[in-house]
N, C-alpha and C positions, 0 to 999 in steps of 0.2 A: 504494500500500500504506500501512495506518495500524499505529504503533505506539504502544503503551502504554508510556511509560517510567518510572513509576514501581515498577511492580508492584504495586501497593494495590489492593486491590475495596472494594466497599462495604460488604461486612462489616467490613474492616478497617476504613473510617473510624468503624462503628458502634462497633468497639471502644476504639478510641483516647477518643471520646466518653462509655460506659462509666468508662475510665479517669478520666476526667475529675475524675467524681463525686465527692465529698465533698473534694476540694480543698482546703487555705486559702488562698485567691485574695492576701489581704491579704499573708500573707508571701510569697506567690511577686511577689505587684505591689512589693514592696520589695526583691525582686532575691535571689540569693543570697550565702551568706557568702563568706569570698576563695576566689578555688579553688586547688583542692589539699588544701586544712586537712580536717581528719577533722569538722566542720562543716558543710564543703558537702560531702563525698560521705555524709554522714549525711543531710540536705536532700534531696540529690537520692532516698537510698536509699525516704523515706519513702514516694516514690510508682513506687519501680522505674524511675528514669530511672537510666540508663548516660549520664555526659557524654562530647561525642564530642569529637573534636581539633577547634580554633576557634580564632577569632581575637574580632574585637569582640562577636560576640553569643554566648551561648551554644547549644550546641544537644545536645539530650539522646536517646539510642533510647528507645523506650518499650514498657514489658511486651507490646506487641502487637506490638514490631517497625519501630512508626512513628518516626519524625525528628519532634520537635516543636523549632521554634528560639525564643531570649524574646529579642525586640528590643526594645530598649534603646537612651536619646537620650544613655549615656555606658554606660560600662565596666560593662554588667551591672546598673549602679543609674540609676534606676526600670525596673524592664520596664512597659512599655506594651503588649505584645501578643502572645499566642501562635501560632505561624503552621504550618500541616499542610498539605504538600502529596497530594490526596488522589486527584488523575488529572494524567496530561498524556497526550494523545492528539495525535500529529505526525504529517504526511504525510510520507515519504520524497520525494515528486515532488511538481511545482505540480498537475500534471492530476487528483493525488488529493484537492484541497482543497475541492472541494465535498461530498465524504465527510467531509471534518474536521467541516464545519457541521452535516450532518445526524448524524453520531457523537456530535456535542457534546451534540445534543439527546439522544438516548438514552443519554447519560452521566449527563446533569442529574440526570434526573429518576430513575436507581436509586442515586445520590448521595445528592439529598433524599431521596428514601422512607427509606431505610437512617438519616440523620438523624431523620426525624420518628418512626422506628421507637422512636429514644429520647428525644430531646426532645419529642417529641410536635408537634402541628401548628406550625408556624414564625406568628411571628405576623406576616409580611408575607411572599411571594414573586411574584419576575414578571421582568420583563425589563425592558433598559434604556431603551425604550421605552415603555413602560405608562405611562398618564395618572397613576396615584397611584401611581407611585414616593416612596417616601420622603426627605425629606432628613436628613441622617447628624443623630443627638441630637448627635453631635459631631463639632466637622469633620474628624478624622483618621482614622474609622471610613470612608467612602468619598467619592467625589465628590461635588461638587453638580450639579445639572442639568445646569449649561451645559457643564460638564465632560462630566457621561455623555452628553449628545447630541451632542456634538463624537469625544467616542471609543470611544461602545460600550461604556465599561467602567465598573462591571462591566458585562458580557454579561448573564447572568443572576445573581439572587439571592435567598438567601434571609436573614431572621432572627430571632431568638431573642428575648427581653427580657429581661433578669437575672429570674430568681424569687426571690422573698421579698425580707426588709431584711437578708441577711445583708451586715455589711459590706465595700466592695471585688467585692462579686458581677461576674461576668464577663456581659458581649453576647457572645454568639454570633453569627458571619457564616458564611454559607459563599457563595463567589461562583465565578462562571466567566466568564474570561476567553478570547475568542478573537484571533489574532494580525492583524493588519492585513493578515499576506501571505497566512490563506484567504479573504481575497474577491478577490484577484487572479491571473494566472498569472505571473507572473514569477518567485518563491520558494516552497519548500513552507511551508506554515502549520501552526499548533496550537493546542489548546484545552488547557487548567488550568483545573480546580477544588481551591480552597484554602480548608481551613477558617482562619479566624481570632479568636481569641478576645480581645475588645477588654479592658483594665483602664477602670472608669470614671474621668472626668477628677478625680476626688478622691483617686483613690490614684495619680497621677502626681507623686509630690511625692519627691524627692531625700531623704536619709540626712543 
């Protein structure tokens, strides 16, 4: 048997991405003000984030319902990346984990469609195998090669390119990760798909 534990569709992720829209990336990549102070829940108000109870990173509900978390290499200042969990698909048994692989697949891809329904076409997708996988504009955006041929991950991907010169503009990733235990029988396995929304390496710079 497979379960979905997030509860999200692909509608949802299309709205949280919606949400996204007209952003100021540049003061969210500078982190928010202290929390608590009428500051940051004015901050967070501006785009209908609810901050939720946390420790090192922040993490906010968002007008559609979704969890978005901004991690962060110290106490909330710089965030470097927004992260949306937007599937997890788990087998209950190992005997179901070849159902995880092929569920994975038709998760993908109403995942991406729902993305490109707002972003419009990604401008790279495929798997981690593909001859013209890209390598990350920067190395904390994902693996290198030898990395994803060594571990499948990401499984699959898709991304985005920041549009225009607005400054601080966000990459968009969305990837999928499958568990090392659905290619075997010994544990049951899972698949996650996670959007991520990278800060570029010019607005990683500390307060």
């Amino acid at each position: 048997m497979l379960t979905e534990t997030t509860g999200r569709t692909p509608q949802d992720l299309a709205a949280e991405l919606e949400g996204l829209r007209g952003v100021d990336w540049a003061s969210v990549w500078e982190g928010p003000p202290q929390g608590g102070s009428s500051a940051f829940y004015k901050w967070c108000d501006r785009y209908g984030w609810e901050p939720q109870p946390g420790d090192r990173n922040l993490v906010v509900r968002t007008r559609s319902g979704g969890r978005l978390t901004f991690e962060s290499s110290d106490l909330w200042h710089p965030v470097n990346r927004l992260t949306y969990r937007a599937s997890r698909l788990a087998a209950t048994d190992p005997s179901d984990n070849a159902a995880v692989v092929d569920g994975a697949a038709q998760a993908w891809q109403q995942f991406l469609e729902a993305a490109e329904g707002v972003l419009g076409p990604a401008q790279w997708t495929g798997a981690w195998d593909a001859e013209d996988f890209p390598e990350p504009p920067e190395r904390a955006f994902w693996g290198n090669r030898d990395f994803r041929l060594e571990t499948r991950d990401p499984y699959r991907m898709a991304f985005w390119a920041p549009l225009g010169e607005h400054p601080g503009q966000a990459l968009l990733v969305l990837d999928q990760a499958i568990s090392f235990q659905a290619w075997s029988s010994d544990a049951p396995g899972a698949s996650v798909i996670v959007l991520k929304v990278h800060a570029p390496e010019g607005s990683r710079r500390r307060r």
